[in-house]
N, C-alpha and C positions, 0 to 999 in steps of 0.2 A: 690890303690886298696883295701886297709883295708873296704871300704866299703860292699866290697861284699865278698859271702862265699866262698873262693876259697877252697873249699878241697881237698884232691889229686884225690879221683874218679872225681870230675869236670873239674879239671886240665887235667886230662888222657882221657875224654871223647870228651872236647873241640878241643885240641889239635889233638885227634885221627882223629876225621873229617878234622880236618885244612889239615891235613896229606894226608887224603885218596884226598881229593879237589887239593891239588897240583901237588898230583901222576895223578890222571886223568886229569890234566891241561896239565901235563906234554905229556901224554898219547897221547892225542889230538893233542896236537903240530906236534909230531913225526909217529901219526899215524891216522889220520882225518878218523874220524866212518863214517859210512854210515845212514838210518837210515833201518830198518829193521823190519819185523812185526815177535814177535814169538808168546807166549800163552798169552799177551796182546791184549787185543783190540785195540789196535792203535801202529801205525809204530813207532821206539822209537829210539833213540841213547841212546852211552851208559849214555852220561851225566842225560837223561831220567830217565833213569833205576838206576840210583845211586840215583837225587831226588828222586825219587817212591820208593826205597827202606831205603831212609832215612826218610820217610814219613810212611810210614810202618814199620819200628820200631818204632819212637813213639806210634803208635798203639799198637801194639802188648805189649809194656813196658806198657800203660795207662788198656789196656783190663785183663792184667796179675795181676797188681793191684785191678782192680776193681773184678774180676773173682775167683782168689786165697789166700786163706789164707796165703801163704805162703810168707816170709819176705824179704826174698833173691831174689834179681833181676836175677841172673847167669844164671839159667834158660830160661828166658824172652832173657838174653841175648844171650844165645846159638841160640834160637833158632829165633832172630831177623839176626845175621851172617848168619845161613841156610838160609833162607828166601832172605838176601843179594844176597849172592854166586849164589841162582837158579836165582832170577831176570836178574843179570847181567850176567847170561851163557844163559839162555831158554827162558827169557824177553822177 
């Protein structure tokens, strides 16, 4: 792996989705979603709703970049977790 950049935020970020993907695997197994329409336009599970909000932070990380001067991601990050948490409750 010397090839690539592993540094500890990629390390921590990689991993954290591997994380959340297992726990919602897990989820699934032991509690099979339905799907569901909330403030979406279309009926979703939660698996749905975790893509669409893992797609939506990139967003939100790219537009925060492009949009703010500001250097620090923590922000972007704050508020890509809020954006998480509504989807997968209100989705």
């Amino acid at each position: 792996m010397e090839w690539m950049a592993w540094t500890l935020p990629t390390i921590v970020f990689f991993s954290g989705i591997g994380v959340l993907l297992l726990l919602m695997t897990i989820w699934q197994v032991v509690s099979p979603s339905v799907e569901r329409k909330g403030f979406l336009p279309i009926p979703t599970t939660r698996g749905d709703r975790l893509f669409i909000g893992l797609l939506s932070a990139a967003y939100i990380h790219l537009a925060w970049l492009a949009l703010t001067e500001a250097v620090s991601l923590w922000w972007a990050f704050a508020l890509s977790v809020v954006w998480l948490l509504v989807l997968l409750r209100w989705g």
